[in-house]
Structures are given as C-alpha cells and as structure tokens.
C-alpha positions, -999 to 999 in steps of 0.1 A, spaced: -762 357 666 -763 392 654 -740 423 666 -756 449 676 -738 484 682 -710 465 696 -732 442 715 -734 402 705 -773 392 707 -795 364 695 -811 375 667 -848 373 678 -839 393 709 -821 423 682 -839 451 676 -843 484 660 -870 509 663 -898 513 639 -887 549 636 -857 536 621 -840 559 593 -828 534 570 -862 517 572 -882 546 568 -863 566 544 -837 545 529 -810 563 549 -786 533 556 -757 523 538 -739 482 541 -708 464 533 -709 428 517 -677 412 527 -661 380 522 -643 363 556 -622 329 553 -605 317 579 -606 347 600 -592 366 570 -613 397 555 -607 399 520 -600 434 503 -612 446 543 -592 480 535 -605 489 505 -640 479 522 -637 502 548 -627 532 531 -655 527 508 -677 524 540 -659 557 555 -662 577 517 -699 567 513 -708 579 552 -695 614 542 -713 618 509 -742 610 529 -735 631 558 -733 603 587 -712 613 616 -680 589 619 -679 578 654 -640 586 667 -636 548 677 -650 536 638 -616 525 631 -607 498 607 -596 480 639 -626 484 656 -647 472 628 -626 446 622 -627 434 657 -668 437 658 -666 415 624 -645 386 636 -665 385 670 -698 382 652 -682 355 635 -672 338 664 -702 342 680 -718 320 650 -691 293 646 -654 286 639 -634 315 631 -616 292 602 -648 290 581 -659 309 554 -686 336 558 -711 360 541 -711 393 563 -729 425 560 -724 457 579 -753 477 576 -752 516 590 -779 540 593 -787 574 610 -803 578 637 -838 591 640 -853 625 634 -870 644 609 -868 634 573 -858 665 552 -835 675 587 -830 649 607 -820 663 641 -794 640 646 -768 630 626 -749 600 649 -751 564 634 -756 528 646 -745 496 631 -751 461 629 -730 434 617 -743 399 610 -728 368 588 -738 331 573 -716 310 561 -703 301 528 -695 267 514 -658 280 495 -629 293 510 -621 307 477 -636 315 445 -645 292 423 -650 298 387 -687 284 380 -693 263 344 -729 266 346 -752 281 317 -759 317 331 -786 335 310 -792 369 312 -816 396 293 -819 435 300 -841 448 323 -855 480 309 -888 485 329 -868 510 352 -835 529 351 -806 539 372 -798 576 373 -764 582 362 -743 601 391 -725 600 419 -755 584 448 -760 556 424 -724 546 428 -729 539 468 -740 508 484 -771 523 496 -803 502 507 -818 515 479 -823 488 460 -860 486 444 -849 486 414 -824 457 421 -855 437 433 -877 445 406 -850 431 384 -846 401 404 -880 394 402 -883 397 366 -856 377 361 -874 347 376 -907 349 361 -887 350 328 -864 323 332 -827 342 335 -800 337 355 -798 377 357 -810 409 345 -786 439 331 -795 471 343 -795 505 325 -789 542 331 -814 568 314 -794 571 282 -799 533 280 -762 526 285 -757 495 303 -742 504 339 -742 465 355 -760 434 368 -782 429 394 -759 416 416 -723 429 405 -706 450 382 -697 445 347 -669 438 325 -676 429 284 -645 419 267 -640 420 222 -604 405 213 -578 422 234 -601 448 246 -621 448 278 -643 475 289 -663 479 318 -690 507 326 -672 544 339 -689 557 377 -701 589 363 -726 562 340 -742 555 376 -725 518 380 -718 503 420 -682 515 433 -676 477 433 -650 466 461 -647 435 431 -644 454 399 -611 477 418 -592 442 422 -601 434 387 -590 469 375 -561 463 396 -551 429 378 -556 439 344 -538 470 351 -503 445 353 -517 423 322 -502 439 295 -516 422 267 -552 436 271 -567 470 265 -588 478 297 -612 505 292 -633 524 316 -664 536 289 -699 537 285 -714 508 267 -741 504 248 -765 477 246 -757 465 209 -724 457 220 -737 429 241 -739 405 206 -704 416 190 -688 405 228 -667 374 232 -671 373 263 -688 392 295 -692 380 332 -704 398 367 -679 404 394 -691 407 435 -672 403 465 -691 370 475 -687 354 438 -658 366 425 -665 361 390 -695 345 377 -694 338 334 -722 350 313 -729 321 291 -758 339 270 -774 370 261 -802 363 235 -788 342 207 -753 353 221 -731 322 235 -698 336 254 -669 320 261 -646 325 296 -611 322 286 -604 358 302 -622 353 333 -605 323 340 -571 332 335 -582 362 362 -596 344 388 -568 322 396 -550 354 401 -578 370 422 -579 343 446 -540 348 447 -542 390 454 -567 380 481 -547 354 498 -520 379 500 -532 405 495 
C-alpha cells in the first residue's frame, strides 16, 4: 500500500503523471525516516528539514502540512502495510506540480508516502569488513543545493555502481576542490586520537538528520574534540577510525580504506547512546 496525497492505495493502482516535475526535472525533494513501534525517530528534526528544504526550493507549504498531519499520513501508511509495532523504512517524497520548466506555472506540491519494513527495532552496530575507496569520476559542487535531500542523485548512483564492479562496500564522494564531503549513503565522521572531524555544509555534504544527533552527542562528550572542517583525502590513512552515519543504519564502521585497517572503539561507545536519545528522545 502506498499513500497517495492523503489517500491509502495499492501500489499498482498509484499513479503520477508522466508530466511529473520531479520526474522530468528533478524537482522533488524526500525524507528517509526510521519508524519502530509506531515511534518516528528524530520526526521533528525531519520535518523541519523537510519544511527548510521546500522553501529553498520554492515549493508552496500547504496550510494543513503540519507535523501532525504528516505524522498522521506516516503512521497510516504504516498501518495500511502491517503492525503498527514493527519496524519500518519510510520515505516521503514531495514534488511540484506541473508547468513549465524554467517557470513552472504552479508552485503547489503533492506527496507520497510509502514504507517496508526493517528487521531491527534499533540500531545495531555491524562487525562486518566494510571496504571503501574514493570515487573521483564525478564531483559534488560545494554549496548550499548540495546540502538538500533532493532526487538528484546521479552521482550517488554512479558511485554505487562503481562500487560493485570494484568490489567495495562503499564509495567516498568529493567536492571540486577534492575535499571529501561524505559516502554514498550517509555522512561522514573521521576520528585521530581525541579529535573527530566531520565535513562543514558550505563543503557541499547532505544536512544529515543522523550526523545532527551525532553532533548533538559528542557535543556532551567532553573528552573529544569535534570539529566541523574540510578534509582532505590524505587524511583518510593517518585516521584511527572513520564510519558512515544515516537515519536507517545509524552507524555503520569503516573497516578499510586501501591498506588502511580502522578500528570502532568511538562509534561504539556512541551508538549505545544514539539508540538511547532516540528512545527518548
């Protein structure tokens, strides 16, 4: 089942116009979110994120696209699928409606929300070898667009695919002045003694709904140096550690970068804490 502008359908009777903005132009914007037991974790800091990103681009806001309203359309989809004490994968995916491309002649939105589910109720810190090398057959621009969770995500794909032909658990993506801004899937964080660092925005990294609750835990850990820097790629080998943060993984170890072996002593002393901040939180 698949929600549809507020209305639950089966997916193969869900449709969308081959006119469609976000297909046609890109012009769609979604929300990854992590649901267990009817619980939406880190839903407020989603949602403004959602709200912030739909004025950059210039979406109207619907007056009833409340945080309630969403939240409602969320857990119904849910519902719709299976229990509402599971544990789900959802995206909300919004996009303008059609009209010209350079000036589209209207600017109201429509949504859709839809989820599968997830075997964990709560993150789990994965002790698999995780390989990853840099992918520098394309490059993020550095800025402010590259920051949103936009659909697009070529670049993301052309990553992913590399990835697989080559054998890595993951590709490392970089801005034009070859620092390194984040994975394929997540953002970043690279840790040297009692120093971690993580790429700044303005390098062109994802506004990651996971990397604030990380910022937000180290912010109260007072024995590390948390850094919000540009990073460059010769770093990756003098790291002791490094590992990918999403909202769907929580925080996945980096095990190797060339002849590089990490440890994960910091990441996880920090997840048993995240899964604490969103329990509560």
């Amino acid at each position: 089942m698949i929600n549809l502008n507020g209305t639950i359908l089966e997916k193969h009777k869900a449709a969308i116009s081959i006119s469609n903005r976000g297909l046609n132009y890109g012009d769609a914007l979604f929300e990854t979110l992590r649901v267990s037991g009817g619980k939406i974790y880190f839903w407020e800091d989603h949602y403004f994120r959602l709200m912030a990103s739909m004025r950059i681009l210039r979406m109207e806001i619907p007056m009833n696209f409340t945080q309630e309203y969403l939240e409602k359309q969320i857990l119904a989809t849910i519902e719709a699928n299976g229990s509402i004490t599971g544990a789900y994968r959802v995206k909300i995916l919004v996009w303008r409606q059609e009209g010209g491309f350079y000036s589209p002649t209207i600017n109201e939105i429509q949504f859709s929300v839809a989820c599968s589910d997830l075997q964990n109720p709560f993150y789990l810190l994965r002790q698999n070898q995780y390989e990853v090398e840099l992918f520098k057959d394309h490059y993020i621009t550095s800025g402010l667009l590259s920051t949103l969770k936009t659909n697009n995500k070529v670049i993301n794909v052309l990553g992913s695919i590399y990835a697989k032909e080559n054998k890595y658990d993951n590709c490392l993506l970089l801005n034009e002045k070859k620092q390194i801004v984040e994975a394929l899937n997540g953002n970043i964080f690279l840790v040297k003694g009692d120093t971690i660092k993580t790429p700044p925005l303005k390098d062109g990294c994802l506004k990651g709904i996971m990397r604030k609750q990380i910022l937000d835990i180290l912010a109260d850990l007072y024995d590390y140096d948390v850094q919000e820097v540009s990073i460059s790629p010769f770093e990756l080998q003098k790291a002791d550690e490094m590992f990918v943060t999403n909202v769907i993984t929580g925080i996945q170890s980096i095990t190797k970068y060339r002849k590089k072996q990490y440890t994960n002593t910091i990441a996880k002393e920090l997840l048993g804490k995240l899964n604490a901040k969103a329990r509560l939180g």
